[in-house]
Structure formats: C-alpha cells, structure tokens
MMTF fields as JSON, N, C-alpha, C and O atoms, coordinates in Angstrom:
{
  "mmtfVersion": "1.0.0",
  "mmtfProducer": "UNKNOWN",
  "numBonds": 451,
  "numAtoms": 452,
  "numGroups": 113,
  "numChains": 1,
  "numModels": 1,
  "chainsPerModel": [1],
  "groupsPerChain": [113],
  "chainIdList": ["A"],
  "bondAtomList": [4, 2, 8, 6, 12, 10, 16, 14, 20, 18, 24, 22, 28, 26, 32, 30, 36, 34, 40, 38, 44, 42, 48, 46, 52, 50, 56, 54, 60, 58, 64, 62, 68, 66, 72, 70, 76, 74, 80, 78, 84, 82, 88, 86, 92, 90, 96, 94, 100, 98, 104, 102, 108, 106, 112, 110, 116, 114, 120, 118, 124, 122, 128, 126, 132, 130, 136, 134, 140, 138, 144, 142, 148, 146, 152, 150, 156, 154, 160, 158, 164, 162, 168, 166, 172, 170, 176, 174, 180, 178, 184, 182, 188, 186, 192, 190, 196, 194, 200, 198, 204, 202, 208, 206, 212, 210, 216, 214, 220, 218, 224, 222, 228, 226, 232, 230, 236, 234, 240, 238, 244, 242, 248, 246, 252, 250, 256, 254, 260, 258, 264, 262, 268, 266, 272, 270, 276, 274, 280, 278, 284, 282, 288, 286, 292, 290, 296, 294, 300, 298, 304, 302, 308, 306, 312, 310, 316, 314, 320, 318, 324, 322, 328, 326, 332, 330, 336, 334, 340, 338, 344, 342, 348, 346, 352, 350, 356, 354, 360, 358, 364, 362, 368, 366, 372, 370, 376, 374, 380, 378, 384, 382, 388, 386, 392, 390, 396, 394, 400, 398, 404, 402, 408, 406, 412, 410, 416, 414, 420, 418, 424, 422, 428, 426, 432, 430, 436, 434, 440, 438, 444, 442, 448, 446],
  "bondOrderList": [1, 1, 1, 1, 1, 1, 1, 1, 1, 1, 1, 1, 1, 1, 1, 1, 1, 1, 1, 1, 1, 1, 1, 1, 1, 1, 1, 1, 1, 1, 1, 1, 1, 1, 1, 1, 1, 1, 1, 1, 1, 1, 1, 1, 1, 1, 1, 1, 1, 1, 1, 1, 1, 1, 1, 1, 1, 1, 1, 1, 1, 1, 1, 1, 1, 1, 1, 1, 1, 1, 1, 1, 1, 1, 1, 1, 1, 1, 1, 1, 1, 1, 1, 1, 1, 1, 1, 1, 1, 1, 1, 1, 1, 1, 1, 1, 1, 1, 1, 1, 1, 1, 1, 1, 1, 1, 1, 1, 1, 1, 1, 1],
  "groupList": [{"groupName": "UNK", "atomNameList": ["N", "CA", "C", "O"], "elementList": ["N", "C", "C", "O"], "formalChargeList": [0, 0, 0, 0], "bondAtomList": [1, 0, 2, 1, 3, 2], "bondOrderList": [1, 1, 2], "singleLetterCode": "X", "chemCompType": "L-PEPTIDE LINKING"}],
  "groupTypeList": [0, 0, 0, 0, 0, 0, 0, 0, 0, 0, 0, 0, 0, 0, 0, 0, 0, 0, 0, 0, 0, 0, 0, 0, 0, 0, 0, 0, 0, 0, 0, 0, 0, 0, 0, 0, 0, 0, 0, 0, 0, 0, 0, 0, 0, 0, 0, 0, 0, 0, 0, 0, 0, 0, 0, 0, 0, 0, 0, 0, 0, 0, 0, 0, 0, 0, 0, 0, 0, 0, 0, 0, 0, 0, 0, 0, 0, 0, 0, 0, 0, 0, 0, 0, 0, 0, 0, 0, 0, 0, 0, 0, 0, 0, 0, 0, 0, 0, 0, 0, 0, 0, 0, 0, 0, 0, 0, 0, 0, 0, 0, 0, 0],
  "groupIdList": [1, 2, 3, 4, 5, 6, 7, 8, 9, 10, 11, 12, 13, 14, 15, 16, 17, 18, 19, 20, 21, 22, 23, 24, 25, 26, 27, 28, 29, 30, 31, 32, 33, 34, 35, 36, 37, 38, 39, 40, 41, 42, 43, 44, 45, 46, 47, 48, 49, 50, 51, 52, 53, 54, 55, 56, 57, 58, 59, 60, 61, 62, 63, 64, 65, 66, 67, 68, 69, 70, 71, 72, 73, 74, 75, 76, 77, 78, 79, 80, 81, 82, 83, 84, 85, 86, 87, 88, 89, 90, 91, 92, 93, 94, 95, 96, 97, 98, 99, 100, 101, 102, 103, 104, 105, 106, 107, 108, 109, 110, 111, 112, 113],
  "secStructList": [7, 7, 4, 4, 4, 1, 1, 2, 2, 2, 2, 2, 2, 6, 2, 2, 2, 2, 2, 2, 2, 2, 2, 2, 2, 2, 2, 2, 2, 2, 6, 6, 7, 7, 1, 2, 2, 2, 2, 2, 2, 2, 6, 6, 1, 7, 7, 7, 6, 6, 7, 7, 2, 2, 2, 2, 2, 2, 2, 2, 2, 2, 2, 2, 2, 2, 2, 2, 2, 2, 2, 2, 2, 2, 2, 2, 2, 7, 1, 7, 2, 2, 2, 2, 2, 2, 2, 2, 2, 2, 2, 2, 2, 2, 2, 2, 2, 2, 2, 2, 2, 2, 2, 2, 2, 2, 2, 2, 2, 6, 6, 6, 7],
  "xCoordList": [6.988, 5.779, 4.868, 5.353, 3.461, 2.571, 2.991, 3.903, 2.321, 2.554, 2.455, 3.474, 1.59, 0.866, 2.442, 2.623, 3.177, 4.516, 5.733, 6.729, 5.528, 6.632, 6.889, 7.999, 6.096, 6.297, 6.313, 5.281, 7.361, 6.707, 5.393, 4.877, 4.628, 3.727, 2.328, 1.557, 2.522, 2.107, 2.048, 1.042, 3.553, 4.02, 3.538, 3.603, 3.005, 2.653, 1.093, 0.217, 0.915, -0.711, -1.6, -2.799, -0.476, -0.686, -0.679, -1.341, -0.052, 0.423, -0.965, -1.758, -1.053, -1.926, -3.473, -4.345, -3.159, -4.997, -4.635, -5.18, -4.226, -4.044, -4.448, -5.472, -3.8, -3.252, -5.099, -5.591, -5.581, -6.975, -7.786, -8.77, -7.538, -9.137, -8.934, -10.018, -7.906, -7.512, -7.51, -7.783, -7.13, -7.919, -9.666, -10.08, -10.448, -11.616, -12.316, -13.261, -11.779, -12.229, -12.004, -12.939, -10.683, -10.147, -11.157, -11.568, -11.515, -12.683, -13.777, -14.317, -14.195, -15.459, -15.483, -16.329, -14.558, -14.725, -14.627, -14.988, -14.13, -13.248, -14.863, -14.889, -15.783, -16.956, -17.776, -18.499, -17.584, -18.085, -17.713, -18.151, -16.585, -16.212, -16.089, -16.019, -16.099, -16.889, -15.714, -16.009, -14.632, -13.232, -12.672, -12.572, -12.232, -11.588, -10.183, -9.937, -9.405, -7.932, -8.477, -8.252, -9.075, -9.072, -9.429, -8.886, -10.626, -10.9, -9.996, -9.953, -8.844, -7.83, -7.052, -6.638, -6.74, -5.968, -6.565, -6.09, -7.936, -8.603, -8.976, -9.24, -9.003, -8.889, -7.782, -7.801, -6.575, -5.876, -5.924, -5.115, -6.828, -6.434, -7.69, -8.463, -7.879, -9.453, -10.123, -9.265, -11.205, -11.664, -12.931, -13.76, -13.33, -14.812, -15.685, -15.126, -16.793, -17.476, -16.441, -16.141, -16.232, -15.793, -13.935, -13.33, -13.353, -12.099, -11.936, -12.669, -10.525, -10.348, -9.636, -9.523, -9.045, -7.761, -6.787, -6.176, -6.574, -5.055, -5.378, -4.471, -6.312, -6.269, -5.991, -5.22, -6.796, -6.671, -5.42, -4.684, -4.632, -3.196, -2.293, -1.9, -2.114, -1.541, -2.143, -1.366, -3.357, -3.799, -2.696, -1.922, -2.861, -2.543, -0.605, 0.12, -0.299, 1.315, 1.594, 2.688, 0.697, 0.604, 0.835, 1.721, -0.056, -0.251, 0.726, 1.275, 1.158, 2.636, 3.456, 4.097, 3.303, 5.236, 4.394, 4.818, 3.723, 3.272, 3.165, 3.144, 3.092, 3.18, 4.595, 5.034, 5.225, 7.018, 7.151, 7.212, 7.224, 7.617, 7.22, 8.064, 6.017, 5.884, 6.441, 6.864, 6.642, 7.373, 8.612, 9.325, 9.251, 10.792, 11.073, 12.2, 9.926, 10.135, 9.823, 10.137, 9.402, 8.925, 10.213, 10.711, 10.717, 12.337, 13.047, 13.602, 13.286, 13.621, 13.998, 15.006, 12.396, 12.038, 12.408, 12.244, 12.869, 12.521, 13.814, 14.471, 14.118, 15.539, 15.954, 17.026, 14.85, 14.882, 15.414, 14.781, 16.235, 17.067, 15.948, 15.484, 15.385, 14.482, 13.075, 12.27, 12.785, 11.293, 11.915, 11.437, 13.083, 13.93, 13.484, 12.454, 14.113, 14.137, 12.572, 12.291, 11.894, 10.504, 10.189, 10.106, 10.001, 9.516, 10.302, 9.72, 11.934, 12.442, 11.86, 11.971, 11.396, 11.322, 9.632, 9.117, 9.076, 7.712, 7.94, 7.66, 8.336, 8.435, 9.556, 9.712, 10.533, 10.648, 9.75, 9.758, 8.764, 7.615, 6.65, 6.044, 6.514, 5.704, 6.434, 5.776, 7.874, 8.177, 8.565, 9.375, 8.067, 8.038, 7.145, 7.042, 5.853, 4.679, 4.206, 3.32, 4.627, 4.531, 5.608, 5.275, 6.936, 7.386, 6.636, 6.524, 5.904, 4.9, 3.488, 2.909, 3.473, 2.196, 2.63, 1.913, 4.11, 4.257, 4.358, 3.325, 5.258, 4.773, 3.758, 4.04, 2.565, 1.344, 0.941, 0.49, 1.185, 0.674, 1.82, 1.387, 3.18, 3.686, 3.165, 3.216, 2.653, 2.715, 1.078, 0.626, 0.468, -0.913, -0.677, -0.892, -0.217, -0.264, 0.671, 0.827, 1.589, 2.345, 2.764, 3.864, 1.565, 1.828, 3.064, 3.844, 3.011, 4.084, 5.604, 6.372, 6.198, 7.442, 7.158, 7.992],
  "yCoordList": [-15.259, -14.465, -14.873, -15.417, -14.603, -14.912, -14.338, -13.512, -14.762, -14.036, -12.401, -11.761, -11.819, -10.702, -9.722, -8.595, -10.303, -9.691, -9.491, -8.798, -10.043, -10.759, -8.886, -8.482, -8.377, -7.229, -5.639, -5.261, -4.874, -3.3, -3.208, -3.387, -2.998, -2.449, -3.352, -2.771, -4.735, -5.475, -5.123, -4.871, -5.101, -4.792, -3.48, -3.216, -2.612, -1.176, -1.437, -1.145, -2.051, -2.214, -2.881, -2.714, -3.927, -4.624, -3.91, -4.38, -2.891, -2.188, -0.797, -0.526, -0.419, 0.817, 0.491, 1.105, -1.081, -1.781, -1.768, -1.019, -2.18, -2.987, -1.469, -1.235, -0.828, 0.573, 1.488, 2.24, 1.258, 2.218, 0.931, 1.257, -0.38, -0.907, -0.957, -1.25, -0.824, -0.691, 0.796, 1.168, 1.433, 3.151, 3.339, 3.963, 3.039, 2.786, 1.843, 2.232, 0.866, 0.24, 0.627, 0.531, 1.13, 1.999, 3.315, 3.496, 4.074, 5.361, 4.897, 5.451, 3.761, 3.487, 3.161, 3.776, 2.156, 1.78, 3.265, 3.353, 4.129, 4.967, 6.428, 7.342, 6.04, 6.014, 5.753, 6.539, 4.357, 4.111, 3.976, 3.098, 5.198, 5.288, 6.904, 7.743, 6.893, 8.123, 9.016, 10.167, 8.652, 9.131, 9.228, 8.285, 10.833, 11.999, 11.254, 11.176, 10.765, 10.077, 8.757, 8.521, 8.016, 6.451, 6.95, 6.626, 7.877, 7.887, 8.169, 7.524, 9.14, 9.515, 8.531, 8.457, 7.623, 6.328, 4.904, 3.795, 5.582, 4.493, 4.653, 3.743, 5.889, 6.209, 5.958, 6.139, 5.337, 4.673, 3.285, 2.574, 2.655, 1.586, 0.829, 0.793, 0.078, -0.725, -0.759, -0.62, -0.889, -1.111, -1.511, -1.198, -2.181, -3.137, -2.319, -1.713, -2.277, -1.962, -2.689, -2.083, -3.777, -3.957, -4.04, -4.519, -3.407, -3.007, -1.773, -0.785, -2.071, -1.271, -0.41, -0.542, 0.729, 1.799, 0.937, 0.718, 0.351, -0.894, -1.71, -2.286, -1.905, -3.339, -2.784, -3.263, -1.667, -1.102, -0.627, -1.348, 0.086, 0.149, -0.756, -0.589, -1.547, -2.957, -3.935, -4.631, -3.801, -4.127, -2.806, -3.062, -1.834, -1.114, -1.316, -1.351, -1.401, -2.03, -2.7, -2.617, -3.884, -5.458, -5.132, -5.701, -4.058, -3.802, -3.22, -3.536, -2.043, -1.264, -2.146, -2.025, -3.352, -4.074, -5.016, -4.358, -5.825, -6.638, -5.607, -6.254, -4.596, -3.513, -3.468, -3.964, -2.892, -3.201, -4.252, -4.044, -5.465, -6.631, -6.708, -7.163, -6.368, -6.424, -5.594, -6.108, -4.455, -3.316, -3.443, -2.748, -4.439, -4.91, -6.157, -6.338, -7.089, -8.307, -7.693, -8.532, -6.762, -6.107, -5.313, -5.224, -4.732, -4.423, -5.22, -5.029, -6.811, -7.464, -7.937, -7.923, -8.449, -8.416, -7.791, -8.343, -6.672, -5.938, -5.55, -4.646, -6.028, -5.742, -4.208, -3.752, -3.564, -2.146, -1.199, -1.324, -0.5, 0.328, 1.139, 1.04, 2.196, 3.044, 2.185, 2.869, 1.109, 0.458, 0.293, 0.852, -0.493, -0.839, 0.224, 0.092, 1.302, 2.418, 2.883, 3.623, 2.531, 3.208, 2.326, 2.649, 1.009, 0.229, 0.537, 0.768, 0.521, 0.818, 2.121, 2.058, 3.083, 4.199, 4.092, 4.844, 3.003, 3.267, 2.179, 2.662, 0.958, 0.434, 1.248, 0.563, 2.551, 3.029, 4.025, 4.558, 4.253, 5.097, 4.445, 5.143, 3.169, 1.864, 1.908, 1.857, 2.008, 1.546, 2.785, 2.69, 3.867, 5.196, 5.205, 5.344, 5.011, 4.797, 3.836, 4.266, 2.526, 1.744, 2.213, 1.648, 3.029, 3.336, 4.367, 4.418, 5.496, 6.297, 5.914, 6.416, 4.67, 3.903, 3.172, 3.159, 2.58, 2.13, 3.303, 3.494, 4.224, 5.598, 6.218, 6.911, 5.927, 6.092, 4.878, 5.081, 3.733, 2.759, 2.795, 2.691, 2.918, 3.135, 4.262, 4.171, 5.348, 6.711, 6.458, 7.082, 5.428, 5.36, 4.15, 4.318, 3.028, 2.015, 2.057, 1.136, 3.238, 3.52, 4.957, 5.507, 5.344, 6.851, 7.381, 8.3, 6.466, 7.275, 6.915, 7.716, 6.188, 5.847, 7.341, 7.704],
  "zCoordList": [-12.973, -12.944, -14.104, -15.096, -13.995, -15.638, -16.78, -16.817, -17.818, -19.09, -18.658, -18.919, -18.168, -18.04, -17.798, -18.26, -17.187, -16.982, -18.016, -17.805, -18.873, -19.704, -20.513, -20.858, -20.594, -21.383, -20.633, -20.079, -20.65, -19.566, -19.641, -18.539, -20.507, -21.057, -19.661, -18.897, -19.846, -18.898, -17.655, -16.992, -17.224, -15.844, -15.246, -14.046, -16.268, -15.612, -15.809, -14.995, -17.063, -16.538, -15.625, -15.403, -14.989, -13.858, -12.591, -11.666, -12.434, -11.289, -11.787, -10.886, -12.472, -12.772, -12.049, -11.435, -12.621, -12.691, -10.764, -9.953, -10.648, -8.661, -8.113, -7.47, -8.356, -7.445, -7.779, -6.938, -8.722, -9.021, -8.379, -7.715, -8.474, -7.595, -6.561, -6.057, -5.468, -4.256, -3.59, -2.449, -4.649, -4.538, -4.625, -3.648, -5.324, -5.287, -3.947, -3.26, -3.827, -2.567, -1.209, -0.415, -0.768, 0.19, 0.358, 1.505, -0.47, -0.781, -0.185, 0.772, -0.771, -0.646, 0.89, 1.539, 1.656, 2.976, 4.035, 5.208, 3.325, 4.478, 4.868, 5.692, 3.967, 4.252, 5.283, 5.896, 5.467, 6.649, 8.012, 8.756, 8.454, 9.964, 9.883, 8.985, 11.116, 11.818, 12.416, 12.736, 12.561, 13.773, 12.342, 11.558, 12.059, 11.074, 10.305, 9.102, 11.449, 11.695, 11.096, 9.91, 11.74, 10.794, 8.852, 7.795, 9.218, 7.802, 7.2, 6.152, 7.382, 6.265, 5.896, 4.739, 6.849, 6.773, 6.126, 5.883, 5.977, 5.331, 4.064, 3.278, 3.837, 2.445, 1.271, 0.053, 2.407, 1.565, 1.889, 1.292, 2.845, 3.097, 3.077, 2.12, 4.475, 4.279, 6.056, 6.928, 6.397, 7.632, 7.872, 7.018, 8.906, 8.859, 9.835, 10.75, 9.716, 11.168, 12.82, 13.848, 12.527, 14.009, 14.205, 15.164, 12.958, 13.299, 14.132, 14.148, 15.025, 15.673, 14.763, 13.544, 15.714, 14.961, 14.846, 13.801, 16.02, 15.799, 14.926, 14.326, 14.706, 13.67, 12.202, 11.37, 12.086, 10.138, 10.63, 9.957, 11.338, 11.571, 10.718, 9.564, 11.402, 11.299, 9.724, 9.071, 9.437, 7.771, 6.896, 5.973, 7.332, 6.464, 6.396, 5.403, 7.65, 7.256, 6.719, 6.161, 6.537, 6.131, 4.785, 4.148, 4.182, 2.531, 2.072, 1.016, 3.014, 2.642, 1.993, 0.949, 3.024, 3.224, 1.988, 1.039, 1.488, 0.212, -0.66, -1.708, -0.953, -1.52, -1.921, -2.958, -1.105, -1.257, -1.979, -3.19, -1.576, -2.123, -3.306, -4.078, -3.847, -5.349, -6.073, -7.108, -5.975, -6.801, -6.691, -7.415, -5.679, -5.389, -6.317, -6.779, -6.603, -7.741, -8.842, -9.686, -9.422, -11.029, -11.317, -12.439, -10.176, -10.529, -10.98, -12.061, -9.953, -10.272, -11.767, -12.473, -11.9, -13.256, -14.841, -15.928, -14.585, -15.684, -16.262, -15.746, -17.049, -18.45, -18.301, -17.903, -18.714, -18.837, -17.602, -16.553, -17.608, -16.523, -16.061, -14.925, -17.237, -16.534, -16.072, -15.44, -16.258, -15.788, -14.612, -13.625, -14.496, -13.154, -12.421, -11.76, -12.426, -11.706, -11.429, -10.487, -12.064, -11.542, -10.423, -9.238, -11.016, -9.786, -8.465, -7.406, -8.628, -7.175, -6.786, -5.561, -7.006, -6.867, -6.209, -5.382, -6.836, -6.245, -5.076, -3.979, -5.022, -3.598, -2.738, -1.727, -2.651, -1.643, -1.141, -0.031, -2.37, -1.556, -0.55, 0.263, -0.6, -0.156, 1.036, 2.075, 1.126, 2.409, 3.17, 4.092, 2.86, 3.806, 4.281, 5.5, 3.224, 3.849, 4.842, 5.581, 5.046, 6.124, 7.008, 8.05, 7.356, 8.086, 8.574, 9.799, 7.682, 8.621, 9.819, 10.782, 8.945, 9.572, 11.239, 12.239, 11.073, 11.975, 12.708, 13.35, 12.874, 13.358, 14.246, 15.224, 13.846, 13.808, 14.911, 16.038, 14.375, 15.758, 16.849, 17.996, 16.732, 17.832, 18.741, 19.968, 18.08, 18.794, 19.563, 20.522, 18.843, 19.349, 20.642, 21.842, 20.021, 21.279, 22.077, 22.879, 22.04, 22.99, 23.496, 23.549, 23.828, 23.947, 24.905, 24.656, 26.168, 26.991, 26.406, 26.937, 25.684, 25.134, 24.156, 23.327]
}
C-alpha cells in the first residue's frame, strides 16, 4: 500500500477523507431524481440523468463489494488488534449493505420469484 498507510493515524484518515467525499457527492446527485426510492439509495450512492433504477442498483453493489475489499486489506494491514477490528467491523457493515442492495434488485427485477 502507499506511504499514506504505513501509520493508523493514516489509515483512518484515508478512510474518514473517502467516506465524507463520497458522502457529499452521493447528496449532491441524489438531488437530481425525482422517484422517493432511488433518491434514498442515492443518497448513499450515485446516479445520472439517464440511469435506470437497475443500473444505480447494481453501481451501488459494485461500491458495497470495493467498499468491502478495502476495509478487508486495511485489516489486513494493520499490526494493531483494535485498528484490526475496526476495519473488520466496518467492511462487515459494507457487506450487509450490498447484501441489502442485492435484495432490493432481486425484489425489483424479479418480482414474481
């Protein structure tokens, strides 16, 4: 990983910084759609004028699960038991949340199952 990692102090300010400009940008997009349900989902996530519901669906799993994966290598990473433990603790929140999402597009693109 970069220098930027080499220290906790790093590793959380790396994750603090990601998680507030991806919160700010997600806000800002979830603005511009009109259907109650995308917006809430976009307020954590992202969507274009010509995305569908399935498509920010499916972006937003995409981010969950790269989401996961990074808070699963900073575990990796990290000497410290309790830093360990945070990061695992925040990528199994990552991967509830894309298990809710898939959820969400199963129940949408497959209503009669």
């Amino acid at each position: 990983m970069n220098d930027e990692f080499n220290s906790i102090e790093g590793k959380l300010d790396f994750v603090i910084k990601r998680e507030y400009e991806a919160s700010n940008f997600f806000n800002k997009e979830s603005k511009k759609v009109k259907n109650e349900t995308l917006k809430e989902i976009l307020k954590l996530f992202v969507a274009s004028d010509e995305m569908t519901y399935q498509d920010a669906l499916l972006i937003a799993i995409k981010k969950e699960k790269a989401a996961f994966k990074l808070y699963t290598d900073l575990a990796k990473s990290s000497d410290d038991e309790n830093v360990k433990h945070l990061f695992e603790s925040l990528a199994q929140e990552e991967a509830k949340h894309k298990l809710r999402l898939e959820t969400i597009y199963d129940d949408f693109s497959y209503p009669e199952n």
